[in-house]
LUMKOLLUM-104596 format. One record per residue (C-alpha): residue in one letter; x negated, y, z; residue number from 1. Coordinates in steps of 0.02 Angstrom, whole numbers, plus 32768, in hexadecimal, padded with zeros to 4 digits. Example, Ala and Ser with C-alpha at 12.3 -4.5 7.8 and 13.67 -1.06 7.14 Angstrom:
<nodes>
['A', [7D99, 7F1F, 8186], 1]
['S', [7D54, 7FCB, 8165], 2]
</nodes>
This chain:
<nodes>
['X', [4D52, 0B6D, 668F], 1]
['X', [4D90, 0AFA, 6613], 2]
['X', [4E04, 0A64, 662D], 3]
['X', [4D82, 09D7, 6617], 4]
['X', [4CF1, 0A3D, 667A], 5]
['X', [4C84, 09EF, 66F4], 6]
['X', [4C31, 0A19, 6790], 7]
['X', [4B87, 0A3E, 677C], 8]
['X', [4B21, 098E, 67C1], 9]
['X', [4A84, 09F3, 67ED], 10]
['X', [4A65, 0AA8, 6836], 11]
['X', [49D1, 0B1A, 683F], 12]
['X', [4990, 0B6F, 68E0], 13]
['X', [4942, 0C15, 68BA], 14]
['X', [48DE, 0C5F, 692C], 15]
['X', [48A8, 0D17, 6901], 16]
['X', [4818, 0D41, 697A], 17]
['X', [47A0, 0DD9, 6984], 18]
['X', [4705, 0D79, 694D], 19]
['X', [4760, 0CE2, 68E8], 20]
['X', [47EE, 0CA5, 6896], 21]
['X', [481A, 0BE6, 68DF], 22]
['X', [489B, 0B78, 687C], 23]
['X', [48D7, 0ACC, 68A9], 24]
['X', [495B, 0A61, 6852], 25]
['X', [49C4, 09F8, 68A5], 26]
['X', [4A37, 096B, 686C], 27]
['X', [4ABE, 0902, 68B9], 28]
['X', [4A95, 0853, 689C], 29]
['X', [4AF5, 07B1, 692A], 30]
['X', [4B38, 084B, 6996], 31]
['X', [4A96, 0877, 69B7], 32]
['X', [4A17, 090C, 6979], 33]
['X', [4997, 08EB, 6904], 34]
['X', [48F6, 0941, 68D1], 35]
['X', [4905, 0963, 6812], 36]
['X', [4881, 09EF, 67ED], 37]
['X', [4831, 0A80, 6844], 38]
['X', [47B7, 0B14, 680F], 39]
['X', [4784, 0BB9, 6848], 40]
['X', [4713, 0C4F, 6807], 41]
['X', [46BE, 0CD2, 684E], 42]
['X', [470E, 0D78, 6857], 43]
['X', [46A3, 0E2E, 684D], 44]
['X', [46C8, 0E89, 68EE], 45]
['X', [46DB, 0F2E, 68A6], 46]
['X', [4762, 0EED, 682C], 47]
['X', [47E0, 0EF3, 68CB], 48]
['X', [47BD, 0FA4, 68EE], 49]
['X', [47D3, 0FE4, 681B], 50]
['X', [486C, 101C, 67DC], 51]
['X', [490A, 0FAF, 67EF], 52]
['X', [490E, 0F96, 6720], 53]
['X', [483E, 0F54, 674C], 54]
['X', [4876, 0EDB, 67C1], 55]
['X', [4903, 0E97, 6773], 56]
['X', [48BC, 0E7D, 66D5], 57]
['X', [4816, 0E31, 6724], 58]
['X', [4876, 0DD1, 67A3], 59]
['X', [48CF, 0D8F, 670A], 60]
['X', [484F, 0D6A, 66A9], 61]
['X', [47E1, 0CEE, 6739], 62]
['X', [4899, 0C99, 6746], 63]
['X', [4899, 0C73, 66A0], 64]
['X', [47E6, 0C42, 6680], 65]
['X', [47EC, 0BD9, 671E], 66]
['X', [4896, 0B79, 66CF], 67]
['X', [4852, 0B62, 6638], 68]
['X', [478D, 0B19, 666D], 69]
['X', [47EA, 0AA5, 66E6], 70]
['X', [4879, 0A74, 667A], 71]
['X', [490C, 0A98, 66E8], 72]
['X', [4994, 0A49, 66A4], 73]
['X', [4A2C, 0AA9, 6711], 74]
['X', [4A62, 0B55, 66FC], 75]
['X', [4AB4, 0B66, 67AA], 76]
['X', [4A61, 0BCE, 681D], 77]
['X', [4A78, 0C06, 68D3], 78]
['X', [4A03, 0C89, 690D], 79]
['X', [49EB, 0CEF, 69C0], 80]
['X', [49DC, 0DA5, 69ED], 81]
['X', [4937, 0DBD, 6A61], 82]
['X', [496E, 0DD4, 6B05], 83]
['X', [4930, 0E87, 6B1F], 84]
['X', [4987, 0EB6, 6AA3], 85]
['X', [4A33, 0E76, 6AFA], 86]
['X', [4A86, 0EC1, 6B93], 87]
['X', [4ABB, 0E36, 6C09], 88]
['X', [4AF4, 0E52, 6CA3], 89]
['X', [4B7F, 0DDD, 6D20], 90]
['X', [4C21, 0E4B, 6D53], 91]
['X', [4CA1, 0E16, 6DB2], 92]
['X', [4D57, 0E3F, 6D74], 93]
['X', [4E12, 0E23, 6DA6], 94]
['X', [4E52, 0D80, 6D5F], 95]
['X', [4EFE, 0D8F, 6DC2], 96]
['X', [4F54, 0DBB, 6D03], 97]
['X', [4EFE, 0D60, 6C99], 98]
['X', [4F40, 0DA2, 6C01], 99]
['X', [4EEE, 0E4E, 6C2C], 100]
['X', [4E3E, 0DF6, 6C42], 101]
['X', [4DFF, 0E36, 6B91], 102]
['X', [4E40, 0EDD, 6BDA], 103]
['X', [4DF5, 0EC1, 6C79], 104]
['X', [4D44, 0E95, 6C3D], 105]
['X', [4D3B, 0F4E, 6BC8], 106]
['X', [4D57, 0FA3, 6C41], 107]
['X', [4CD0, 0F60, 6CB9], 108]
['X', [4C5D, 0F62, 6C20], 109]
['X', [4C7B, 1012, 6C10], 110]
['X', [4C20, 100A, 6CCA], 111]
['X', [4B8A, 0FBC, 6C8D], 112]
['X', [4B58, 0FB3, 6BDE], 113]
['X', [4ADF, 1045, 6BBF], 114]
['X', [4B29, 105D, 6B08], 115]
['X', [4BDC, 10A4, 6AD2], 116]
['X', [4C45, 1008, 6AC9], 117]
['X', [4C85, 103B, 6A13], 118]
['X', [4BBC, 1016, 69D6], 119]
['X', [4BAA, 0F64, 6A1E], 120]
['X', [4BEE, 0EAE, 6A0F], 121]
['X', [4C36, 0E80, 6AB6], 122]
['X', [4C2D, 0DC0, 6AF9], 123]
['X', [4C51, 0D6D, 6B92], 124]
['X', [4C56, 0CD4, 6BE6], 125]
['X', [4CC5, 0C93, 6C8E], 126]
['X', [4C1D, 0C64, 6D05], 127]
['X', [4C6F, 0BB1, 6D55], 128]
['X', [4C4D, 0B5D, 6DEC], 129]
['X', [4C81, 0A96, 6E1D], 130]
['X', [4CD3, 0A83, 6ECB], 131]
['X', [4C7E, 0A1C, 6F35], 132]
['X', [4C6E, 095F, 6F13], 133]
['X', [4C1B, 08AA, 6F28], 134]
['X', [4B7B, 08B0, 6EE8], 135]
['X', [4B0E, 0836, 6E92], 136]
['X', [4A54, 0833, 6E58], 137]
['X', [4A1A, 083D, 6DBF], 138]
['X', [495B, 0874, 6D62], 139]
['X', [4944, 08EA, 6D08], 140]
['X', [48D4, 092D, 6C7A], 141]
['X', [486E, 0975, 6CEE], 142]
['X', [47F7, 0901, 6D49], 143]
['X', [484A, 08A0, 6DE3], 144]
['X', [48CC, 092B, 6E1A], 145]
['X', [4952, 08D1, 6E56], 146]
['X', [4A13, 094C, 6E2B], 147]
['X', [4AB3, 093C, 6E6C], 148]
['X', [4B2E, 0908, 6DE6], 149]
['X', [4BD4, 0959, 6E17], 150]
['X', [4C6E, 08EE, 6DEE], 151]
['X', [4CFB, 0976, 6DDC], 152]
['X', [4D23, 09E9, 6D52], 153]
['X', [4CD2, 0A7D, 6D60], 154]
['X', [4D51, 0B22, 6D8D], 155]
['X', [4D5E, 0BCE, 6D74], 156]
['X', [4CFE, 0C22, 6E0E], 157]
['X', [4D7C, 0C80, 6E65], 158]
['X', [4D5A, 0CF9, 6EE4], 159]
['X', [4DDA, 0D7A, 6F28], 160]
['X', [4DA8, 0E46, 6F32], 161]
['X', [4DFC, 0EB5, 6FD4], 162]
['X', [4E83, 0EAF, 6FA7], 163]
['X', [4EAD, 0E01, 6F97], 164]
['X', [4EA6, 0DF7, 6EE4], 165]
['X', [4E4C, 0D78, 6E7C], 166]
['X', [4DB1, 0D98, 6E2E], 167]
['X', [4D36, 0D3E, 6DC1], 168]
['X', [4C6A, 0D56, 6D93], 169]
['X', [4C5D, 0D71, 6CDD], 170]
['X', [4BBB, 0D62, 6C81], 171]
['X', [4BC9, 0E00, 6C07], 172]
['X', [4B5F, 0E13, 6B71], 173]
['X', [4B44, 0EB2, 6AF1], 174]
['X', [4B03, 0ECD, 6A53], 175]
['X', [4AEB, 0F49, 69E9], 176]
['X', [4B4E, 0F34, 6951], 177]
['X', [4AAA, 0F8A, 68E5], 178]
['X', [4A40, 0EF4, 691B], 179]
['X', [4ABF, 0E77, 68FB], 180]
['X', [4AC8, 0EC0, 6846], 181]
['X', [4A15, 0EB1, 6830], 182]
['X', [4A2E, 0DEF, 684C], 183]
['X', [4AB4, 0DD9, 67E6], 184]
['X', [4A54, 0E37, 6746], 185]
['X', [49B5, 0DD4, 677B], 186]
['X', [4A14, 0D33, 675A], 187]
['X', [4A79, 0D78, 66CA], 188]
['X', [49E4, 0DBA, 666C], 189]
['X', [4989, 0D04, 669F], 190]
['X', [4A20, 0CA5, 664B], 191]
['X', [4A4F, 0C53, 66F4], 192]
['X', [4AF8, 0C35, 674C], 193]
['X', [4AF9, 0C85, 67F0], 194]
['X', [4B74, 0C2E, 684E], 195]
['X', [4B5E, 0C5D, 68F5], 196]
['X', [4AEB, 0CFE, 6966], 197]
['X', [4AC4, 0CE5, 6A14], 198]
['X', [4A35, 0D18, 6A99], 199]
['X', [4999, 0CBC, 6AA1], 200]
['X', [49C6, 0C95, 6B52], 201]
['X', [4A55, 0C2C, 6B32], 202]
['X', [49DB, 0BBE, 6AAA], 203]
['X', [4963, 0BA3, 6B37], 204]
['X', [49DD, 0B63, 6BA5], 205]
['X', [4A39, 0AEF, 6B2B], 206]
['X', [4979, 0AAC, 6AF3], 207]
['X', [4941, 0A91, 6B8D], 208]
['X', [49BE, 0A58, 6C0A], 209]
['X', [4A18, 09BC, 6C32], 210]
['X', [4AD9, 09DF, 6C21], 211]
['X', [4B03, 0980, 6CCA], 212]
['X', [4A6C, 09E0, 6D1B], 213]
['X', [4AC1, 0A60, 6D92], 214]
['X', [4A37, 0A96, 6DE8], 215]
['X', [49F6, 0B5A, 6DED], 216]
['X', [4963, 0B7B, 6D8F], 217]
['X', [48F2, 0BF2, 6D5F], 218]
['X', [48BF, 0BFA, 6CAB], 219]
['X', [4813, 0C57, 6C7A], 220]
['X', [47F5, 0C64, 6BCF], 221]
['X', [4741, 0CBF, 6B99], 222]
['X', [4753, 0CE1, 6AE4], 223]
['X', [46C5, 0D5E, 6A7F], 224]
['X', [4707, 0DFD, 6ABA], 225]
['X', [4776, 0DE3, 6B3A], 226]
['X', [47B4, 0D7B, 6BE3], 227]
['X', [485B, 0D50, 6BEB], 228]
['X', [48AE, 0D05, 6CA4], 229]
['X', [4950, 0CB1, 6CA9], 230]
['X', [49A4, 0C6E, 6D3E], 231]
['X', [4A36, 0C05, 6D1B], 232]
['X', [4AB3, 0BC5, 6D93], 233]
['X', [4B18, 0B24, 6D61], 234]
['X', [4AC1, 0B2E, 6CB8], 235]
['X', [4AEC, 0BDC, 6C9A], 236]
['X', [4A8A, 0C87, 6C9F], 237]
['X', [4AA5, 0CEF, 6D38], 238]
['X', [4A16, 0D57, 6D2A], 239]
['X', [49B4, 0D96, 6CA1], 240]
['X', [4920, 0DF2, 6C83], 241]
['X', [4885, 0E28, 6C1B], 242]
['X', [47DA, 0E75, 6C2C], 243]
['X', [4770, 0EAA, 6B98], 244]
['X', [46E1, 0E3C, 6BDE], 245]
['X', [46B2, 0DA6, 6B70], 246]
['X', [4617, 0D45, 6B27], 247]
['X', [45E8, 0DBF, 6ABF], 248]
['X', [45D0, 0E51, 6B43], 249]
['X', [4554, 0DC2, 6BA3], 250]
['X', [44F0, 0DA6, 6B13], 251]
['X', [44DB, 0E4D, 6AEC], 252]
['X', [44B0, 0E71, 6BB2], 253]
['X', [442E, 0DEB, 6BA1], 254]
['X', [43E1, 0E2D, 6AF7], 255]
['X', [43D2, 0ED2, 6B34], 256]
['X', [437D, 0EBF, 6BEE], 257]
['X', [4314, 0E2C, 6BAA], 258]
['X', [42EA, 0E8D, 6AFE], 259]
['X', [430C, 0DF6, 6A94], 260]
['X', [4366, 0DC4, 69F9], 261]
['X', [4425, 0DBA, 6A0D], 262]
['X', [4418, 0CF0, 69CE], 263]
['X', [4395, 0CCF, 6A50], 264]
['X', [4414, 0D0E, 6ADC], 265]
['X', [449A, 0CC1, 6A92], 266]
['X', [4438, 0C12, 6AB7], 267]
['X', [43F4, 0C57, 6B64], 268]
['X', [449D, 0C77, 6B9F], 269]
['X', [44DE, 0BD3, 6B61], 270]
['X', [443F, 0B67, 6BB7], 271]
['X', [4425, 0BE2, 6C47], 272]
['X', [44CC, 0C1A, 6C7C], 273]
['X', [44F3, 0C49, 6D27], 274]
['X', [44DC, 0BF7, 6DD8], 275]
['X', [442C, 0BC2, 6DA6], 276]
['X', [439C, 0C1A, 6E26], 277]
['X', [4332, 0B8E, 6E3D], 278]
['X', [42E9, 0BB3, 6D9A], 279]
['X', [4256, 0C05, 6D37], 280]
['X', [424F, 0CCF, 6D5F], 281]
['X', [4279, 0CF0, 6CBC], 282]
['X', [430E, 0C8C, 6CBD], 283]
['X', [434E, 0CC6, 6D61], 284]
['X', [435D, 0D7A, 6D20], 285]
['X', [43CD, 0D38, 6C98], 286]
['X', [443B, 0CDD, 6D21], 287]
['X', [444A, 0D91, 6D78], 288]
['X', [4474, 0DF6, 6CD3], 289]
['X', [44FF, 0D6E, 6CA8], 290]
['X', [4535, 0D78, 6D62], 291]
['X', [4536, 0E3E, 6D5C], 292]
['X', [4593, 0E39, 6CA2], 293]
['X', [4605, 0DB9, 6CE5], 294]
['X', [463E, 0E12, 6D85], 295]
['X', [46D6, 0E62, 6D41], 296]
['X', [4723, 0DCC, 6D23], 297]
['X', [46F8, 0D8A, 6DB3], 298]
['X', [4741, 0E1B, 6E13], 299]
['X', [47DE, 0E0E, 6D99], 300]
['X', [47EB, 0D58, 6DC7], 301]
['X', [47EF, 0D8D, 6E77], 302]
['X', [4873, 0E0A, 6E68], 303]
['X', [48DA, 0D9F, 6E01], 304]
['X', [48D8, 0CFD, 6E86], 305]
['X', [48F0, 0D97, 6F28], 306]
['X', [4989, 0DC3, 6EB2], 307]
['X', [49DD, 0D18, 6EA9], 308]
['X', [4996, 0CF3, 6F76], 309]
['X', [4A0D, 0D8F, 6F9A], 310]
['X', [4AAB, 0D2F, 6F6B], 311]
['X', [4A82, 0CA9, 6FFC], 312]
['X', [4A44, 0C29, 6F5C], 313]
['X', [499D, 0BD5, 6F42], 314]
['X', [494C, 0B87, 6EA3], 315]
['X', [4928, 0AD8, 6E7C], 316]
['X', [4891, 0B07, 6E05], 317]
['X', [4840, 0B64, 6D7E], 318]
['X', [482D, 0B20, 6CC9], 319]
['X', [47AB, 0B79, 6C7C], 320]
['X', [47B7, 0B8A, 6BA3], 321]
['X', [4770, 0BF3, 6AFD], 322]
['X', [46C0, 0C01, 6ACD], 323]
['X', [4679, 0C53, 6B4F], 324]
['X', [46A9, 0BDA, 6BE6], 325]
['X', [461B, 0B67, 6B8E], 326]
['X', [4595, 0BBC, 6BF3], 327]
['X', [452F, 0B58, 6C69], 328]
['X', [454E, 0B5A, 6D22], 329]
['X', [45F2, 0BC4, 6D11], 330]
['X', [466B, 0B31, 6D55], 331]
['X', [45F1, 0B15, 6DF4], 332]
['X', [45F3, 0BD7, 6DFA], 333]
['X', [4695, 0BED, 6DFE], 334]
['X', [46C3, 0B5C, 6E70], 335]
['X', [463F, 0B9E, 6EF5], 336]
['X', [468C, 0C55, 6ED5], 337]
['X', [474A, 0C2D, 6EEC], 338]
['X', [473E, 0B7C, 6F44], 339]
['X', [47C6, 0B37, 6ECA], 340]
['X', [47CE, 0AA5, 6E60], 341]
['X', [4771, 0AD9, 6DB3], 342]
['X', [47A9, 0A7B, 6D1C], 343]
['X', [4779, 0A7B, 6C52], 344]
['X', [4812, 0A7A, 6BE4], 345]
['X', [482C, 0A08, 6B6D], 346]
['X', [48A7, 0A3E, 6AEB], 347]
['X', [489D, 0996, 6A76], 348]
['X', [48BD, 0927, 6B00], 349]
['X', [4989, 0925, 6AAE], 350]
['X', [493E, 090C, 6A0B], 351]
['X', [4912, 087E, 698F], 352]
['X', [4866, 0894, 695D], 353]
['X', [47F4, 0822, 68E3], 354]
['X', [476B, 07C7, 6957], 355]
['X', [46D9, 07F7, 690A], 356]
['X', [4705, 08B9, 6916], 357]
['X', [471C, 08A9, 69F4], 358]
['X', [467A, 08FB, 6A03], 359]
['X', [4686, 096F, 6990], 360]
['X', [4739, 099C, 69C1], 361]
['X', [470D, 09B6, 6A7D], 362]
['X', [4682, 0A1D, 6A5C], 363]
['X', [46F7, 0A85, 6A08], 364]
['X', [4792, 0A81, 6A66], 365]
['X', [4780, 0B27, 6ACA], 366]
['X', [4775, 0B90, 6A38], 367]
['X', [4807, 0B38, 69E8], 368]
['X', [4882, 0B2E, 6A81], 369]
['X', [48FA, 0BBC, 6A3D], 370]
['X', [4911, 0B72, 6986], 371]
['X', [4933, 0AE4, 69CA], 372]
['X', [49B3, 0B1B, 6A44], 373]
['X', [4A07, 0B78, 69B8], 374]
['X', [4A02, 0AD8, 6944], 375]
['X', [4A60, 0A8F, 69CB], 376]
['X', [4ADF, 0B04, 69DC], 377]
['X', [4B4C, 0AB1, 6942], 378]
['X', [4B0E, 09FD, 6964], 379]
['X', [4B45, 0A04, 6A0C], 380]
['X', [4BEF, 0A58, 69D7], 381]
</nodes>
């Protein structure tokens, strides 16, 4: 870097999806985040399954066409691994010498991660937890939730194993160092800067939550292919996990048993959706394919809130993002289902926006919560 270099003033949120490519551009302007450009492109399904010179070349080349119809003007990117394509798991490790944590945490890994350690990119974060404290109420993004705003630092969370030594919960992440390549050439061949790689799951939390929101949540993000859940406690992930189940596999359910165009169920599953028996025949037996083709997730979200129940917690709510959580009926359905608080997520609520783009922009919020996350990432420092 030379002497007289600056800090990039705007950053690019790339979101690499299996049916799309979503960027946003962020800049900085009075401390706070401004909407400067955004695009995205549809992306052929059977690219992601070609050869790895395909994709990266074809990935490349919807980055760059994408920059150059929307006019980006930055060149710094920061772009997410899906999470299924991540292990993530919490461990908890000896912190009574701190300087062996590093030490500490590979050999736990070596426990867990399904891949030789010598083939992945390790990362982990201290989970925290805030002692307890006078409480005040404050709203939040999400309707008239009332959260407790803690007043102390937040601490390491300490715990102490058998033998009286302490211990602390790590969240662990691994990825394969073959996939992060494939990013870095994507970018590289794309002319971009890559400045920073993370999980999708950490861009969904930064987008969508409130930093002085402490309460446990459970994220559910329906994207084309597949259904991610994340359940984060004091605004970090605890629990994370996918299901190949997304919009695409209910519109294809509803095309095939109703024998109609994939376009036409793409619209009935939008207007339809689920939770609706009072009407016509015909439209009742698209309520029961979307239920059926929905069920794993449902069962998944089940699991996943039985998981977190089984460590004496509760959640507050779910927040409910990506393109397929725009179907009709599913936040009644879900609240009936699980009897919690169901919430949409609103990514652009930190963000600047022109006026006469609000509609637009909310409409298309869900599919752009990731990018925006990631956009965030550098603002937000």
């Amino acid at each position: 870097m030379g002497l007289f270099s600056k800090k990039p003033t705007s950053y690019l949120g790339i979101d690499i999806g299996s049916s799309s490519v979503k960027i946003i551009e962020l800049e900085k302007t009075d401390g706070k985040p401004r909407l400067k450009n955004y695009g995205f492109a549809e992306r052929n399904r059977r690219v992601g399954s070609g050869r790895t010179e395909e994709i990266i070349q074809t990935s490349a080349s919807i980055i760059a066409k994408i920059s150059k119809e929307a006019g980006f003007t930055s060149k710094s990117v920061v772009s997410a691994l899906h999470n299924f394509d991540v292990f993530s798991s919490v461990i908890n490790v000896s912190v009574e010498h701190p300087e062996l944590l590093d030490e500490n945490i590979k050999i736990e890994a070596r426990k867990f991660v399904p891949m030789q350690l010598e083939d992945v990119i390790l990362d982990w974060k201290m989970l925290t937890t805030e002692d307890a404290a006078p409480a005040k109420k404050e709203k939040t993004q999400f309707g008239d939730t009332d959260k407790e705003l803690k007043e102390e630092e937040p601490k390491n969370s300490q715990l102490f194993d058998g033998a009286g030594n302490k211990t602390a919960d790590v969240l662990l992440t691994a990825a394969p160092r073959r996939l992060v390549k494939k990013y870095v050439d994507i970018f590289k061949i794309a002319g971009l800067n890559l400045l920073s790689l993370e999980t999708e799951s950490f861009a969904f939390i930064r987008a969508l939550m409130d930093k002085r929101d402490d309460s446990s949540i459970l994220f559910l993000d329906i994207g084309a292919v597949a259904t991610d859940i994340i359940i984060t406690e004091r605004q970090a992930p605890i629990i994370i996990r996918s299901i190949d189940v997304g919009g695409d596999s209910i519109t294809a359910a509803i095309a095939k048993n109703m024998h109609i165009a994939i376009e036409r169920a793409e619209q009935f599953k939008r207007d339809v959706g689920v939770f609706d028996r009072k009407s016509a025949e015909d439209m009742r037996m698209i309520t029961e394919i979307i239920e059926l083709s929905f069920a794993p997730v449902i069962n998944e979200i089940q699991y996943s809130i039985d998981l977190y129940k089984s460590r004496n917690r509760s959640l507050g709510k779910i927040v409910l993002s990506g393109g397929g959580s725009c179907m009709a009926g599913l936040s009644d359905f879900l609240q009936t289902t699980f009897h919690i608080p169901i919430y949409m997520g609103n990514p652009w609520y930190k963000i600047e926006t022109p006026p006469d783009l609000k509609d637009a922009l909310l409409e298309l919020g869900a599919m752009f919560t990731v990018s925006i996350g990631l956009a965030l990432k550098e603002i937000e420092g």
